[in-house]
C-alpha positions in Angstrom: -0.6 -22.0 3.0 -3.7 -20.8 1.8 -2.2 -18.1 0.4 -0.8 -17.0 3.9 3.1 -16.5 4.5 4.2 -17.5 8.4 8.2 -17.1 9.1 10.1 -16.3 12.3 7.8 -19.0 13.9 9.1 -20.1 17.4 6.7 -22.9 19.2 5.7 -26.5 19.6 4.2 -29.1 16.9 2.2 -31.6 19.2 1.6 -34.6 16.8 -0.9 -37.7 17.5 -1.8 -40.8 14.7 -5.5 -38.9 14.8 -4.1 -34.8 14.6 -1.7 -32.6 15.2 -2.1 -29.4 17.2 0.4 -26.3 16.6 1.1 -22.9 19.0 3.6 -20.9 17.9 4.7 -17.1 17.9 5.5 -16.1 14.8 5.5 -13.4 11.6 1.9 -14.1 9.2 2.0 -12.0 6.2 5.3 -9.7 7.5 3.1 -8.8 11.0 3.7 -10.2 14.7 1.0 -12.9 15.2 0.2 -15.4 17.7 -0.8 -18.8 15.9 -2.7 -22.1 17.4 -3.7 -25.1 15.1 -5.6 -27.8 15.2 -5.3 -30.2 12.2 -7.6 -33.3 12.1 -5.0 -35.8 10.0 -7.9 -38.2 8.9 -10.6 -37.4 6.2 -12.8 -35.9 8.8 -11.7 -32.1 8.5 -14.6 -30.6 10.5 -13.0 -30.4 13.8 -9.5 -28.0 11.9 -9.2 -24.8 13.5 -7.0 -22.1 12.2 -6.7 -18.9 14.8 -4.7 -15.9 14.8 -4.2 -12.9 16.8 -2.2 -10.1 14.4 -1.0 -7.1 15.4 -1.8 -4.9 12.8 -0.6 -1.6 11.6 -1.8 1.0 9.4 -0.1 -0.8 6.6 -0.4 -4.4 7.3 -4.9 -3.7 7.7 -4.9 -2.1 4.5 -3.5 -5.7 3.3 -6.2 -7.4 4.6 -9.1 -4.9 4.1 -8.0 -2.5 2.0 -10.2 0.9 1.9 -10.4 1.0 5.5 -8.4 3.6 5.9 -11.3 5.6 5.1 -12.5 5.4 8.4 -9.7 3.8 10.5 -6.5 5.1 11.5 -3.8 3.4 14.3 -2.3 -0.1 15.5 -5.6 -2.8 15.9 -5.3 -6.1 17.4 -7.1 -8.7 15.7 -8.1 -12.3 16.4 -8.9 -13.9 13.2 -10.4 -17.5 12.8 -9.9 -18.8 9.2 -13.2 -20.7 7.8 -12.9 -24.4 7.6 -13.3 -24.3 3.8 -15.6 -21.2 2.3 -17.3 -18.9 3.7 -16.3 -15.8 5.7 -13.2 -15.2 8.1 -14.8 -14.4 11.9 -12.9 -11.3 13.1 -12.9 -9.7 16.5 -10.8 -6.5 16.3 -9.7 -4.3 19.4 -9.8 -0.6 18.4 -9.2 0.6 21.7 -5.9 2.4 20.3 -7.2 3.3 17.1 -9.1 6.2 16.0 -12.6 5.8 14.0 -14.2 8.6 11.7 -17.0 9.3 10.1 -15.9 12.2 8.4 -19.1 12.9 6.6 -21.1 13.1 9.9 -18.7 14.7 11.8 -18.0 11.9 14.2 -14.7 10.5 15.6 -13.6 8.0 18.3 -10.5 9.2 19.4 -7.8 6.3 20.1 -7.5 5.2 24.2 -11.6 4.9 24.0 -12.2 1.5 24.2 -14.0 -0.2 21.4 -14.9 -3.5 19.4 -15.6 -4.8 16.2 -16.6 -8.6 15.3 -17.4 -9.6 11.7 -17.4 -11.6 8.8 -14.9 -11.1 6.4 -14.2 -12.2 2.6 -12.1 -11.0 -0.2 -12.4 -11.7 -3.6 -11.3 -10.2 -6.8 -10.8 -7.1 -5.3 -13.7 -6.5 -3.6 -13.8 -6.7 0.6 -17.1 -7.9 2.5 -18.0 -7.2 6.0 -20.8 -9.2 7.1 -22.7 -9.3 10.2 -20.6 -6.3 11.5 -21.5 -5.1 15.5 -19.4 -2.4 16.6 -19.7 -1.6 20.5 -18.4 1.4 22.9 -19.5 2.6 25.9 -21.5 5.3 24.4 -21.8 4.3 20.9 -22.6 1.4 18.3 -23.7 0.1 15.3 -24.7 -3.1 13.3 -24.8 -4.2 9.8 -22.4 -4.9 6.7 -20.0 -2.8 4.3 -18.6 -3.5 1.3 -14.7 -2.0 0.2 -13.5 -1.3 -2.8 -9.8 0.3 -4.0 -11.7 2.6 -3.6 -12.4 2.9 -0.4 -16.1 2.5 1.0 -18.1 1.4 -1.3 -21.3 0.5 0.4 -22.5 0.4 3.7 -26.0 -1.2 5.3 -26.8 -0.4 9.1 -30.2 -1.2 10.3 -28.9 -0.1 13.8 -26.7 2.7 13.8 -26.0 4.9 17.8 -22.8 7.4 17.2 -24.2 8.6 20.8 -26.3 7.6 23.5 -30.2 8.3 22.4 -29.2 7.5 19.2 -31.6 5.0 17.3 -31.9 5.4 13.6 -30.5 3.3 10.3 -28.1 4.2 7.3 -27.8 2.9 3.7 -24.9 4.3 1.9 -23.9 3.7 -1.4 -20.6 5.4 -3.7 -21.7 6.4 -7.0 -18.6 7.8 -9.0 -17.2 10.0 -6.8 -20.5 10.6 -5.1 -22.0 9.1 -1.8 -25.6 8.7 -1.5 -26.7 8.2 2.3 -29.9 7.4 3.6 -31.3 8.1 7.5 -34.3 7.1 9.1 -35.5 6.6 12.5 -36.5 8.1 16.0 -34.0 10.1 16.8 -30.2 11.5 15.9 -27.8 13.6 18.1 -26.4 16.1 15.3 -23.7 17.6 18.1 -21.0 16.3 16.0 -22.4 17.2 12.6 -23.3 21.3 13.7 -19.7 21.3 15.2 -18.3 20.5 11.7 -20.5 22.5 10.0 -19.7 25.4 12.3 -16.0 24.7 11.3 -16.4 23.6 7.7 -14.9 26.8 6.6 -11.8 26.8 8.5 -11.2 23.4 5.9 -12.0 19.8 5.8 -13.0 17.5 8.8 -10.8 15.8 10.9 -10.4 12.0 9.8 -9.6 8.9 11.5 -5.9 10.1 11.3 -6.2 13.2 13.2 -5.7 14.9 10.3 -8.1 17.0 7.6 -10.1 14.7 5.7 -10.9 15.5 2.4 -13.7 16.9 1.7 -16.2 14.1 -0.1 -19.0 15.0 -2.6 -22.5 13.4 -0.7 -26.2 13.6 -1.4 -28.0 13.1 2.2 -31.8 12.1 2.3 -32.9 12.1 5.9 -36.2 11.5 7.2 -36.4 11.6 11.7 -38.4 12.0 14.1 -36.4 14.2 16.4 -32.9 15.6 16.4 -31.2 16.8 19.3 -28.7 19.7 19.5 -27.1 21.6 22.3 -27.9 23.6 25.1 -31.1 20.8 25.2 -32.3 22.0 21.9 -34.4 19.5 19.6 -36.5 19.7 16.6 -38.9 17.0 15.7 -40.5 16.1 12.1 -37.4 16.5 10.5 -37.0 16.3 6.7 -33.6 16.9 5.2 -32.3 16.7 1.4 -28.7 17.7 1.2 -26.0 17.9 -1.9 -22.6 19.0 -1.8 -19.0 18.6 -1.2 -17.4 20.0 2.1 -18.3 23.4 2.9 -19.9 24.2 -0.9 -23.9 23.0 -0.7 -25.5 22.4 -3.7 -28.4 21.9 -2.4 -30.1 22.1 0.8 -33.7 21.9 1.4 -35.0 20.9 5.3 -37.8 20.9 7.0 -38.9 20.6 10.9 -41.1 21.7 13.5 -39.4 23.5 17.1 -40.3 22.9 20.6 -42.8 25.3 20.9 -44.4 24.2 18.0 -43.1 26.6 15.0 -42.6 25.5 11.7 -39.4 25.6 10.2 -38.6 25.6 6.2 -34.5 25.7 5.0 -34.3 25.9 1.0 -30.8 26.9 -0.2 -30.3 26.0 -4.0 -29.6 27.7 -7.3 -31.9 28.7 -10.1 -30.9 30.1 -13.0 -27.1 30.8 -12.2 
C-alpha cells in the first residue's frame, strides 16, 4: 500500500461497521517493524492513523533517506507516522546505538550515547527533505532542516546548532559540485574537536560516522564569532575565519582574532603567483 511492502505480519484485524483497527508484528519494506492501524471505513478519513516503529539498518535507512550515511552509521529505531494524505512523514529516531559525524568539523557521537532526532520527512523524485529537524543529547543539539541528494548532503539550515555545551551559533551549508560552502555565526563555538582533527589531519582523513576514515571533502568555511574556546581554558574573541581546502591541503586560509590579554592576531596562508 502506498508504495509500502508488509509480509511476515502476525496480529489481530479488529473490524467495526464505522473502522477497523490493525496491530500486527511484521516485515515493512524487508525490515522488522511493529505496525498499529486505524482505518476510518466511512468517507470521513481524518481520524486514519498509520504508525510504525522499524528497526533499521545501515542498509534499510539508506532506503528511506538515502545520503545519510554521510553522517550516520549503525542500527536506529524509528517510529514513523505516515501523513494522512500529503505532506511530511513525522519521525522520531533513537540514535542511542548509532554513531553521528560531522566529519568536516571534527565532531562524532560515538554509539551507546544516548540521543534523538524528530522530523519531517518527504521524498520525491530523488530528492530527501528533513523539516523541522531537533536533534537532542545530553551535551549536544541542534535544530533546523537538510536536504539529501544521491549525493549525499546536499544542503543543510541550522538556526541553532550546540555540538557542546556553551555552544550557541548557526550554520548554512550548501554542496556546490563537489564543493561545500558552510556558513557560522554566533556567540560562541567550542573548536576542541575541530583543533584535534587538525592536529591529526596529517596522519589521513577524519574519522566518520562509521568509525572509519572519512574522506577527505573539498569545503570553503566563512565564519564570523564572537568567541571560540579551546583547551587548557584558552579563548579568542572577534574571530573572523575564511577557509578553502580539502582535508589536510588548505587553499586558503585567512583568520583573524583578538587573545585574552588583548593582542591582535592575523592568520593569512594562501598562494600568489605559484
Amino acid at each position: 500500500f502506498e508504495g509500502q511492502h508488509v509480509t511476515d505480519a502476525n496480529g489481530t484485524i479488529h473490524a467495526e461497521p464505522a473502522s477497523t483497527t490493525i496491530k500486527a508484528k511484521a516485515r515493512l519494506n524487508g525490515m522488522p517493524a511493529e505496525i498499529s492501524m486505524f482505518e476510518p471505513l466511512g468517507a470521513d478519513k481524518s481520524q486514519r492513523k498509520r504508525n510504525f516503529r522499524v528497526e533499521l539498518d545501515d542498509a534499510g535507512r539508506e532506503k528511506i533517506a538515502a545520503g545519510l550515511s554521510t553522517i550516520l552509521s549503525g542500527p536506529v529505531t524509528v517510529d514513523l507516522a505516515m501523513a494522512n494524505g500529503s505532506g511530511p512523514q513525522r519521525i522520531v529516531a533513537d540514535l542511542a546505538k548509532a554513531s553521528l559525524s560531522v566529519p568536516w568539523m571534527g565532531w562524532r557521537k560515538g554509539a551507546g550515547v544516548p540521543a534523538t532526532a524528530t522530523f519531517g520527512l518527504e521524498i520525491a523524485n530523488g530528492v530527501t527533505r528533513i523539516s523541522d529537524f531537533s536533534l537532542r543529547g545530553e551535551s549536544f543539539g541542534a535544530s533546523g532542516s537538510i536536504v539529501l541528494d544521491s549525493g549525499g548532503l546536499q544542503s543543510a539550515r541550522f538556526p541553532r546548532l550546540a555540538l557542546n555545551r556553551g555552544d550557541s551559533a548557526s550554520l548554512t551549508l550548501d554542496r556546490k559540485g563537489n564543493r561545500y560552502r558552510i556558513d557560522v555565526k554566533g556567540k560562541s563555538l567550542d573548536v576542541r574537536s575541530l583543533v584535534k582533527t587538525m592536529d591529526t589531519l596529517s596522519g589521513g582523513a577524519p574519522t566518520g560516522a562509521d568509525g572509519g576514515k572519512a574522506q577527505p571533502v573539498a569545503v570553503t568555511v566563512d565564519a564570523d564569532l564572537d568567541s571560540i574556546s579551546g583547551f587548557h581554558g584558552e579563548t579568542l574573541s572577534g574571530v573572523k575565519v575564511a577557509y578553502s581546502g580539502r582535508g589536510s591541503e588548505i587553499d586558503t586560509l585567512r583568520a583573524t582574532a583578538t587573545t585574552q590579554s588583548g593582542g591582535h592576531v592575523a592568520v593569512i596562508d594562501t598562494e600568489a603567483g605559484g
